[in-house]
C-alpha positions as CSV (number, residue, x, y, z in Angstrom):
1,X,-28.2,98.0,55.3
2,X,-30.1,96.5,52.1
3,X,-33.1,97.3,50.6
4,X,-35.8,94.2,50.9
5,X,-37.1,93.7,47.2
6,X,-40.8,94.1,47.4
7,X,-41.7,91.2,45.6
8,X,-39.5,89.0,48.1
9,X,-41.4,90.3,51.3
10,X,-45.0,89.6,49.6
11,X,-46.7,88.1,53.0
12,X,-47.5,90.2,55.9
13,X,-44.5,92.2,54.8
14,X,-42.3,88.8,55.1
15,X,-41.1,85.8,53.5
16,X,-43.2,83.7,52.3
17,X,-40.8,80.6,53.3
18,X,-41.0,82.1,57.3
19,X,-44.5,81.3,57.7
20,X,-43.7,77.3,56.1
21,X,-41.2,77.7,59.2
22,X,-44.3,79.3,61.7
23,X,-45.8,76.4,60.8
24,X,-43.7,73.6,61.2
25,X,-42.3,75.4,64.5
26,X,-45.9,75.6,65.7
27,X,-46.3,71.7,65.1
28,X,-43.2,70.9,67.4
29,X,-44.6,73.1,69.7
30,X,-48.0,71.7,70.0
31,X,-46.4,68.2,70.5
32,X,-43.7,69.4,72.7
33,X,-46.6,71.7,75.2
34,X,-49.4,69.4,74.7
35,X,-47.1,66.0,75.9
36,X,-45.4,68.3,78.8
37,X,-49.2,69.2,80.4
38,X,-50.0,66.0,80.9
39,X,-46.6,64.1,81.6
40,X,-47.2,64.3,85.4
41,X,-50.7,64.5,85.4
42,X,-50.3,60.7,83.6
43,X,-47.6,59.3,86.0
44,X,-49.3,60.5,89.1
45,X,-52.9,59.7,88.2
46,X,-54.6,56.4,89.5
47,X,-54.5,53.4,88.1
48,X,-58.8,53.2,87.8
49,X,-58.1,56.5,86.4
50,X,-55.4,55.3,83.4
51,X,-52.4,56.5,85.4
52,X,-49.4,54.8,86.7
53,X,-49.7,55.9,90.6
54,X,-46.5,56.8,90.7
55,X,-45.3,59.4,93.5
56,X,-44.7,62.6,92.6
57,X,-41.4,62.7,93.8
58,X,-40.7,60.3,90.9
59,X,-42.4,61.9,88.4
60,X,-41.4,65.4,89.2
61,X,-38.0,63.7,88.7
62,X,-38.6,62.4,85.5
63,X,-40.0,65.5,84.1
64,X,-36.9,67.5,85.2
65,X,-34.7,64.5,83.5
66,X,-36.0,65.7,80.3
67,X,-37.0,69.5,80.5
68,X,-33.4,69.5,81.4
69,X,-32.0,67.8,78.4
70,X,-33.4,69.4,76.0
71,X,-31.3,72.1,77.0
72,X,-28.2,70.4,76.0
73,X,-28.6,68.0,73.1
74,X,-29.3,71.4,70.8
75,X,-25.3,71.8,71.8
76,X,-24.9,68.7,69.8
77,X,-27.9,68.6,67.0
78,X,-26.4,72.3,66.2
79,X,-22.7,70.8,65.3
80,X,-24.0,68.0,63.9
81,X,-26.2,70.2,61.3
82,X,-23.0,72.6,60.8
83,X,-20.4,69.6,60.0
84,X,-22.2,66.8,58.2
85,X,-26.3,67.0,58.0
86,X,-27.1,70.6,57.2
87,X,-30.4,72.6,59.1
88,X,-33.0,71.1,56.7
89,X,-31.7,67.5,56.8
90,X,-31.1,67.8,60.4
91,X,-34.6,69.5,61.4
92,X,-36.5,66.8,59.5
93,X,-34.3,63.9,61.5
94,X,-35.5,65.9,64.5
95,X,-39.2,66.0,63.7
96,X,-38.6,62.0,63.0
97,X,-37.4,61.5,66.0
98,X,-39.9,63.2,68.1
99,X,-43.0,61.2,66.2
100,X,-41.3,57.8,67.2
101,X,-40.6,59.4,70.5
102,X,-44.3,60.4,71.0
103,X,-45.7,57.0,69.4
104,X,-43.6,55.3,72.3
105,X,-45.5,57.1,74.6
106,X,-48.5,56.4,73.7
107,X,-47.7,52.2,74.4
108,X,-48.2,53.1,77.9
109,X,-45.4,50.9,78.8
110,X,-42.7,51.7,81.5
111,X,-39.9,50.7,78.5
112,X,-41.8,52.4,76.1
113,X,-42.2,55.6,77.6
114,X,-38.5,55.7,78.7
115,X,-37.9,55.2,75.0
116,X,-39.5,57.7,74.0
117,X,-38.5,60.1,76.3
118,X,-34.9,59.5,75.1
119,X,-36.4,59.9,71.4
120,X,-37.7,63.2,72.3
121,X,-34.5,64.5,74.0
122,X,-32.4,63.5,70.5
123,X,-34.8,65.2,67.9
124,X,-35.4,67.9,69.6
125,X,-31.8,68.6,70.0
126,X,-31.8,68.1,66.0
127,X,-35.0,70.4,65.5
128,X,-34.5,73.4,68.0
129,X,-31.0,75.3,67.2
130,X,-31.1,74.5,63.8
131,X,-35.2,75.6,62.4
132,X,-33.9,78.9,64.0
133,X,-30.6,78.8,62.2
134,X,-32.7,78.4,59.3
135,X,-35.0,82.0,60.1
136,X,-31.9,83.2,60.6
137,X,-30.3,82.2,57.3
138,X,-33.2,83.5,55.4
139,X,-32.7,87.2,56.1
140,X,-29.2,87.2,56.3
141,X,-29.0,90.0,53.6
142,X,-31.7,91.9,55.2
143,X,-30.8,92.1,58.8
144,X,-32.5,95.2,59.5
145,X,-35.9,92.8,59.1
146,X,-34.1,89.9,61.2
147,X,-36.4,91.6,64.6
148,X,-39.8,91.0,62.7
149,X,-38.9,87.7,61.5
150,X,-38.1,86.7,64.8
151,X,-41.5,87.9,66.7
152,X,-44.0,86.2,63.8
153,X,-41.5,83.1,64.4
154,X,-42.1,83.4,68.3
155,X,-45.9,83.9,67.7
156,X,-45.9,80.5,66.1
157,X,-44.0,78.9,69.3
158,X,-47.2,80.2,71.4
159,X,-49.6,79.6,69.2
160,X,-48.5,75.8,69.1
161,X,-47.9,75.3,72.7
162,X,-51.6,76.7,73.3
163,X,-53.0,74.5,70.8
164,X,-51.0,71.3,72.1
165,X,-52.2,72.2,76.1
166,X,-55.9,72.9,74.9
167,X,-56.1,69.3,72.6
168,X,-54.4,66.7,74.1
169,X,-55.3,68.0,78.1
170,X,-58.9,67.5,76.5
171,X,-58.2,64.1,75.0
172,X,-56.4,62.9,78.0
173,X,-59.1,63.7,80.1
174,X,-62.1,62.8,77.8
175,X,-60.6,59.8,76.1
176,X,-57.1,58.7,77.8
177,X,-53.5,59.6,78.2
178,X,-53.0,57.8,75.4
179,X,-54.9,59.6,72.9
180,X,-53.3,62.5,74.3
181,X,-49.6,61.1,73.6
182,X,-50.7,60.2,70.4
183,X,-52.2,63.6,69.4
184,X,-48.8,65.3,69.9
185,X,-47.2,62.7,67.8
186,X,-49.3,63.0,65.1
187,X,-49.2,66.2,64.7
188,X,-45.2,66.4,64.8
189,X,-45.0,63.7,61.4
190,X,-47.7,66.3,60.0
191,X,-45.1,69.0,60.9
192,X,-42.0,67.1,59.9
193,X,-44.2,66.1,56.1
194,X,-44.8,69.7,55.6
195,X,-41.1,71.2,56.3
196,X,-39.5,68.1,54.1
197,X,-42.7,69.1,51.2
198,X,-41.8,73.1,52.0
199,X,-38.1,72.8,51.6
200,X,-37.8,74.4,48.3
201,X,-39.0,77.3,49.4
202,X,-36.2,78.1,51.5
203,X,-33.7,79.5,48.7
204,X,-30.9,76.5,49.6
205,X,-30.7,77.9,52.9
206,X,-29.1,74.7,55.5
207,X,-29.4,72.9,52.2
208,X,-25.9,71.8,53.2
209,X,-23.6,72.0,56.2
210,X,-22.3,75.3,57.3
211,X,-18.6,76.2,56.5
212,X,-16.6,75.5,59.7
213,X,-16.2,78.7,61.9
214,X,-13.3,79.3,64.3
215,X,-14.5,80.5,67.5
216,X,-11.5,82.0,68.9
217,X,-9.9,85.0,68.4
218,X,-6.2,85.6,69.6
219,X,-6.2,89.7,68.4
220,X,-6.3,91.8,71.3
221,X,-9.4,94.6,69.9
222,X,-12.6,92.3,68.7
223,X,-15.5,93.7,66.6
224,X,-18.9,94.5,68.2
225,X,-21.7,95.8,66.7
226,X,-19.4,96.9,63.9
227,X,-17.3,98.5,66.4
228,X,-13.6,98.2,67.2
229,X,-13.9,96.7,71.4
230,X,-10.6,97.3,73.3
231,X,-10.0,93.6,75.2
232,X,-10.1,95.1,78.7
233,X,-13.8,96.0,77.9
234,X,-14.8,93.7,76.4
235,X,-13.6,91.2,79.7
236,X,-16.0,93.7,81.6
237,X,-19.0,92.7,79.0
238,X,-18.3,89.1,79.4
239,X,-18.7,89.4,83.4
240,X,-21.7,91.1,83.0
241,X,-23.0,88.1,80.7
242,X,-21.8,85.9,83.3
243,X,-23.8,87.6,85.9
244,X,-27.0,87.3,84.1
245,X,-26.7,84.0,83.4
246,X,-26.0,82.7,87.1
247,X,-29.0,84.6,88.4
248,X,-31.4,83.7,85.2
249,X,-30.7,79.8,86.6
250,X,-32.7,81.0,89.6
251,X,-35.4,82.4,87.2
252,X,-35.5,79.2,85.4
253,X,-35.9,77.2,88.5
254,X,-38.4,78.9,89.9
255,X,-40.3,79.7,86.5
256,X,-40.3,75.9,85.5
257,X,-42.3,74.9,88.6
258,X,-45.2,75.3,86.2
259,X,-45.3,71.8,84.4
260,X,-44.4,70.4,87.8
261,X,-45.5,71.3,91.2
262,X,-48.0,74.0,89.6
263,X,-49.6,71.5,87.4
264,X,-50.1,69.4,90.5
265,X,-51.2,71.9,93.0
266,X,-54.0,72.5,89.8
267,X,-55.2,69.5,89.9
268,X,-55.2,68.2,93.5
269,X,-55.6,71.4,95.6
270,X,-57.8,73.9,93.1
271,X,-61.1,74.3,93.0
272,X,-62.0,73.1,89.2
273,X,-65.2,72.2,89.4
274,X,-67.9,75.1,88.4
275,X,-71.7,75.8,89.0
276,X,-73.8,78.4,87.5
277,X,-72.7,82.2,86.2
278,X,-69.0,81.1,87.2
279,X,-69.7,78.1,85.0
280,X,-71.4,80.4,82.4
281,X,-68.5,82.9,82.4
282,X,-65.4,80.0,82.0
283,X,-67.2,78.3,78.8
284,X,-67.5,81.6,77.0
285,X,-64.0,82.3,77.9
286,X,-63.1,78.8,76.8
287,X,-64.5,79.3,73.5
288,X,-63.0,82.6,73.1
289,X,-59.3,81.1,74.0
290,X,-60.3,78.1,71.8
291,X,-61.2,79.8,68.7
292,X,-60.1,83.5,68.5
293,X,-56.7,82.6,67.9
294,X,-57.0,79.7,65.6
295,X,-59.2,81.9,63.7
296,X,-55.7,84.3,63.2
297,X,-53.9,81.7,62.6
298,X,-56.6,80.0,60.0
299,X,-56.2,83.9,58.0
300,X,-52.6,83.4,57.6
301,X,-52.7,79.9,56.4
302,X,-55.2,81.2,53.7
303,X,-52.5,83.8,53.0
304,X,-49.6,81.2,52.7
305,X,-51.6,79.3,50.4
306,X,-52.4,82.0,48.3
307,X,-48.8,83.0,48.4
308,X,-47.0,79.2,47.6
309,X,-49.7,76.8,46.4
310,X,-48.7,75.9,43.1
311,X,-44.7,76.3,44.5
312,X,-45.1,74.0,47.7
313,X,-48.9,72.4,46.7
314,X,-47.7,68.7,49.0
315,X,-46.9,71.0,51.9
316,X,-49.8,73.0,51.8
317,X,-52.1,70.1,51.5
318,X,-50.8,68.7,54.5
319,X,-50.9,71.7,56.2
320,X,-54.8,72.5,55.2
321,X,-55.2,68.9,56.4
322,X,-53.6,69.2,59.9
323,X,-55.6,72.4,60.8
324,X,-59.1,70.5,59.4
325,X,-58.1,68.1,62.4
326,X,-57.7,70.9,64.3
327,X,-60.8,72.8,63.9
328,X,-62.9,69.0,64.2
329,X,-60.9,68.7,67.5
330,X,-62.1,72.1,68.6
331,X,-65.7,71.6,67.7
332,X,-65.7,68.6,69.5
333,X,-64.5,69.9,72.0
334,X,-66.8,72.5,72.6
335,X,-69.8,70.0,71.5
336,X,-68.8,68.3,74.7
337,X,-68.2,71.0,77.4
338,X,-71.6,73.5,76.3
339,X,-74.0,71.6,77.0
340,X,-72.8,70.4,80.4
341,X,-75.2,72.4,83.6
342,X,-71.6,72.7,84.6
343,X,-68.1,73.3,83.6
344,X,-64.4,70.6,85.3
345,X,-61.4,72.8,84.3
346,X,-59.1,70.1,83.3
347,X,-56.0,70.6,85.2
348,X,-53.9,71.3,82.0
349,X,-55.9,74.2,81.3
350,X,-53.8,76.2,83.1
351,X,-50.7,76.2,81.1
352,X,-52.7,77.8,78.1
353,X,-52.5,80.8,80.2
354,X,-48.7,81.4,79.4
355,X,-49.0,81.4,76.2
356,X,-52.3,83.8,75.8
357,X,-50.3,85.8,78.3
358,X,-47.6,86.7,76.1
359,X,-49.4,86.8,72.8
360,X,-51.6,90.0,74.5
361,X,-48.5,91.4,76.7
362,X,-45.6,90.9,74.4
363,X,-46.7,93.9,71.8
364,X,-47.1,96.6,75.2
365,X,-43.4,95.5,76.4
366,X,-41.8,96.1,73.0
367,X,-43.2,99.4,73.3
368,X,-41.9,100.1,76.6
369,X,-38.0,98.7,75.5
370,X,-38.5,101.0,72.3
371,X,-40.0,103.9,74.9
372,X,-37.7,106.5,76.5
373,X,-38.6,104.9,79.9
374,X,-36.5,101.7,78.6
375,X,-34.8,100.5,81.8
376,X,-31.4,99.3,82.0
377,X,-30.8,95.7,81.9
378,X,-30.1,95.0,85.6
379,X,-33.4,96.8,86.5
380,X,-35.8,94.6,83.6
381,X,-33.9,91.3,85.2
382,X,-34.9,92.8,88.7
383,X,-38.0,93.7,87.9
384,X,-38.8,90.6,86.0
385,X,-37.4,88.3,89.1
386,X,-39.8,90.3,91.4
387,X,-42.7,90.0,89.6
388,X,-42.3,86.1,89.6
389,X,-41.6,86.4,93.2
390,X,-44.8,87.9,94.0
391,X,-46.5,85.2,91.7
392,X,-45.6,82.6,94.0
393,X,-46.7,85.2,96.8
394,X,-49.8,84.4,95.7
395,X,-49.7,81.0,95.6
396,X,-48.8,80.9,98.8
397,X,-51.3,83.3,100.3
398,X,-54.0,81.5,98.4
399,X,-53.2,77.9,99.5
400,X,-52.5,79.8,103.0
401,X,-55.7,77.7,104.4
402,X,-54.6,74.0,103.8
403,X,-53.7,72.1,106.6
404,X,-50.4,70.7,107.0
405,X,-49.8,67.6,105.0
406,X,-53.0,67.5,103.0
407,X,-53.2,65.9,100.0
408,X,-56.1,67.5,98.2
409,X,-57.9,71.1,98.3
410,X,-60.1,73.0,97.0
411,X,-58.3,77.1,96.7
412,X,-60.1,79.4,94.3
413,X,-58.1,78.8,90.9
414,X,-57.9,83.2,90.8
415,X,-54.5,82.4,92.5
416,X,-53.3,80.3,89.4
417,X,-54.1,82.7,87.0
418,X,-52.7,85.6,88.8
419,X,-49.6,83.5,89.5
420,X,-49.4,82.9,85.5
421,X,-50.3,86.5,84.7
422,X,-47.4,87.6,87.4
423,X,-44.9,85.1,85.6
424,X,-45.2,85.9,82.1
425,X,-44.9,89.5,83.0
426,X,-41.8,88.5,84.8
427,X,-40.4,86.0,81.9
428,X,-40.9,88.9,79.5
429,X,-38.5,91.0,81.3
430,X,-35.9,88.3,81.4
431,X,-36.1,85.5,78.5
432,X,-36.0,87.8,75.8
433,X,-33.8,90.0,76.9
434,X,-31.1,88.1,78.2
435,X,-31.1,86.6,74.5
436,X,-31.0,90.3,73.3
437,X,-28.4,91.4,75.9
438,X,-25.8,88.5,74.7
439,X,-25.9,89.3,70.9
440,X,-25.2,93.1,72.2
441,X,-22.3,92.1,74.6
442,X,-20.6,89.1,72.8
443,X,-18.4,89.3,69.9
444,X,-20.4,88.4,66.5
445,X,-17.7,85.5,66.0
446,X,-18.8,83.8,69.5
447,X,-22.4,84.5,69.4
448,X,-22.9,80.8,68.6
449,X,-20.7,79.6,71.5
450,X,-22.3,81.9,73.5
451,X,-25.8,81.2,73.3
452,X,-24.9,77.4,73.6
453,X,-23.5,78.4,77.1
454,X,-27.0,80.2,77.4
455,X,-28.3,77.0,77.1
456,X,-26.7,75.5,79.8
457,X,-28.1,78.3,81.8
458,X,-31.7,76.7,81.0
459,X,-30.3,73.0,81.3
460,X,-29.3,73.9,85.1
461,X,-32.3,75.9,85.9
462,X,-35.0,73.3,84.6
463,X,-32.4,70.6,86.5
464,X,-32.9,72.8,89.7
465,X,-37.0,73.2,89.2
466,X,-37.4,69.3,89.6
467,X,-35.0,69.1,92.0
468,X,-36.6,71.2,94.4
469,X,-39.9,70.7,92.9
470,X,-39.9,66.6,94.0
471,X,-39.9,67.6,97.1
472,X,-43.5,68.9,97.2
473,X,-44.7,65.9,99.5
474,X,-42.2,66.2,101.7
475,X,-42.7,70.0,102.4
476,X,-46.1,70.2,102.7
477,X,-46.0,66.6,105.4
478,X,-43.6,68.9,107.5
479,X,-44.5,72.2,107.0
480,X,-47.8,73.2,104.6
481,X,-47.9,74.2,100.9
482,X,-48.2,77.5,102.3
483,X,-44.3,77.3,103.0
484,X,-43.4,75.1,100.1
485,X,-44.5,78.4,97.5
486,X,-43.0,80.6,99.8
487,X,-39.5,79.3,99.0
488,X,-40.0,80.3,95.3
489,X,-41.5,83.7,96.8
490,X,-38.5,84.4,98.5
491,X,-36.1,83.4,96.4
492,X,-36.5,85.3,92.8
493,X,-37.6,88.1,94.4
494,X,-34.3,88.4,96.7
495,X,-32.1,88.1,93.1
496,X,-34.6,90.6,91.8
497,X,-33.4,93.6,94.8
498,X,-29.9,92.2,94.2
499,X,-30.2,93.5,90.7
500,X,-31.7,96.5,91.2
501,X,-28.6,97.0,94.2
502,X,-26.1,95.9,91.1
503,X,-27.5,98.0,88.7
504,X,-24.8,100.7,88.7
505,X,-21.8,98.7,88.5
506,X,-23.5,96.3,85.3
507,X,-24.1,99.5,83.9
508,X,-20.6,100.5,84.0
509,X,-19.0,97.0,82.7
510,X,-21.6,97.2,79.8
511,X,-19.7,100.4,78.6
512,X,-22.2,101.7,77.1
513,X,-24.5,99.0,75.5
514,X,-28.1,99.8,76.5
């Protein structure tokens, strides 16, 4: 194991060059969020209203189209960036790609927005596998700090897809769908200008492509975890892999509900208009979520710049600049919603909540994995699937009251916000680990493969999601909304006792990884 040299780990106990990469993975995020939370919201709205009156059905459909694909092109932007482009050439293509794709939103045209769409789907398949490869590279010699890195990298993925939720759901709503396209745009070439400004900082990591790696491995022992693996167990690990990823496609199908039939059920069945003390109490919190964590984020930047000013001075004035437009945007903001007798919930709003979620509840469940009550992993997959079970449970008791084929409502938005609370607990017992669980099971030489499967695993859950999801109409015309939440109640939550009924023979075919 090497020892860090002090002077290299001079931020926050880090790399200075990791928080240029916080950064620019926040930006992508903030696009990538803030375009998602208003993607049906725009192609269902009215046409007085700057919407396209399109069914749901269709735009359900859409959305699945592309929360899908994003799944897969990283298989391809990842090759690409190993044989010919390299992680920093292929990461700023990426960022390129998603400011066209964004500015073709933002024409409000149905060619246009198909365009862009299809721009979005190519760079981020440039951007996602290979800014991470790019972390990765940077503590290659210190893998013992690789954990850290990862988290304050993950922070940044949160703390861009709150921002992007909270801006352009307001300027959607307060200006146009438009301005709301736009806003993620902008703020992905602001991204893309400050990673391509950065790059020096990054010690020549994914200056240029990779050396080419052969994935397979004819020998009958393979290496894990610096141990010598007989093949007959490692066969047994690769089942267990197997397993978790078939029933982490019902996760994803379920989970992903929430920038489609969730977002709809917020704004056309919840109660979002407020009147006096609960108006009262939802602006304070507003301006709590609004500016608490920019304010953390706002410290760091001052520390980066401290840090890399007179190394990086182009990135870190376009940096200072994007987070001025921030903090203008969230003034604004709150200029506009405090002095109002009372408070509309814009039906984005809601998507914040994952994020804030696991920002506060990440930090307890480390602790518990680290704790002597660290459960195996068929138990945190159970548990996890359970908890989004009874999420939807509460969906579906709360919309319990609408009649059969209504189109609006008015439930109590507590059921939302428990149902978020209930799936981020449950997503923290099965995203990250299932990504921890493969690097323990699969040989180091197929880790790469491997996780590429993994995201197939997304690709067919988010696939699934809309599938199902379109059908939201139809459901609640035949039976009530009641019953259509009930399906994702029922479902998770029977994988979830299935795990916890498995959980003695995974244990045994993971020969002893914990």
């Amino acid at each position: 194991m090497s020892t860090a040299k002090t002077n290299e780990f001079s931020l926050l106990n880090h790399k200075p060059a990791l928080f240029v990469l916080f950064f620019t993975e926040m930006w992508e995020r903030f696009s990538y969020y803030g375009m998602r939370a208003i993607f049906v919201l725009f192609l269902t709205a009215p046409l007085i209203d700057g919407g396209w009156e399109w069914t749901r059905e269709r735009a359900i459909a859409l959305l699945g189209i592309y929360t899908s694909s994003v799944y897969l092109t990283p298989l391809i932007g990842g090759w690409i960036a190993d044989k010919f482009a390299g992680y920093q050439k292929a990461v700023a293509l990426g960022a390129l790609a998603m400011t066209l794709g964004h500015a073709s939103l933002a024409f409000e045209t149905e060619f246009m927005f198909y365009i862009g769409v299809g721009l979005l789907i190519i760079g981020n398949g440039l951007f996602k596998p290979n800014v991470t490869s790019i972390v990765s590279g940077l503590y290659d010699k210190y893998p013992e700090r690789k954990d850290g890195a990862f988290t304050i990298f993950y922070m940044g993925v949160n703390a861009g897809g709150f921002l992007g939720v909270l801006l352009c759901g307001f300027l959607a709503s307060n200006l146009s769908y438009s301005w709301g396209f736009g806003l993620a745009g902008l703020f992905m070439f602001l991204g893309m200008l400050q990673f391509w400004f950065g790059r020096n900082i990054f010690e020549n990591v994914g200056k240029q492509p990779s050396k080419e790696v052969n994935l397979t491995d004819a020998i009958d022992k393979v290496e894990v975890n610096n141990e010598k693996v007989p093949a007959n167990v490692q066969r047994d690990r690769y089942i267990v892999v197997a397993i978790l990823a078939f029933f982490t496609v019902f996760f994803w199908a379920s989970f992903e509900q929430a920038s489609g039939s969730m977002t709809v059920f917020a704004n056309d069945y919840t109660q979002r208009t407020l009147e006096g003390d609960s108006a009262f109490i939802f602006k304070i919190v507003d301006v709590l979520v609004s500016t608490v964590p920019l304010l953390i984020i706002t410290w760091v930047l001052f520390k980066l710049f401290r840090q890399t000013f007179r190394k990086i001075s182009l990135s870190n004035i376009v940096l200072g600049t994007s987070f001025l437009a921030v903090w203008g945007l969230v003034i604004w903001k709150l200029s506009v919603i405090m002095p109002k007798e009372n408070a509309e919930v814009e039906a984005s709003w809601f998507l914040i909540l994952n994020s804030l979620f696991i920002i506060f509840l990440a930090p307890l469940f480390s602790k518990w994995w680290e704790s002597k009550y660290n459960p195996s992993a068929a138990v945190k997959f159970g548990i996890g699937m359970v908890l989004l079970g009874i999420g939807f449970a509460a969906l579906a008791y709360g919309s319990s009251g609408i009649p059969q084929g209504a189109k609006t409502a008015s439930v109590s938005m507590i059921w939302l916000v428990l149902a978020y609370l209930l799936h981020t607990m449950g997503e923290l017992c099965v995203s990250p680990v299932g990504l921890s669980y493969v690097s323990k099971l699969v040989p180091p030489k197929k880790i790469g493969m491997m996780f590429g499967i993994w995201y197939l695993v997304n690709f067919l859950g988010n696939f699934l999601a809309a599938f199902v999801g379109k059908y939201i109409d139809v459901i609640v015309e035949q039976f009530s909304m009641s019953y259509f939440f009930l399906i994702f109640t029922l479902i998770p939550a029977g994988v979830g006792v299935i795990f916890l009924i498995l959980n003695p023979i995974i244990k045994k075919l993971m020969h002893g990884i914990r």
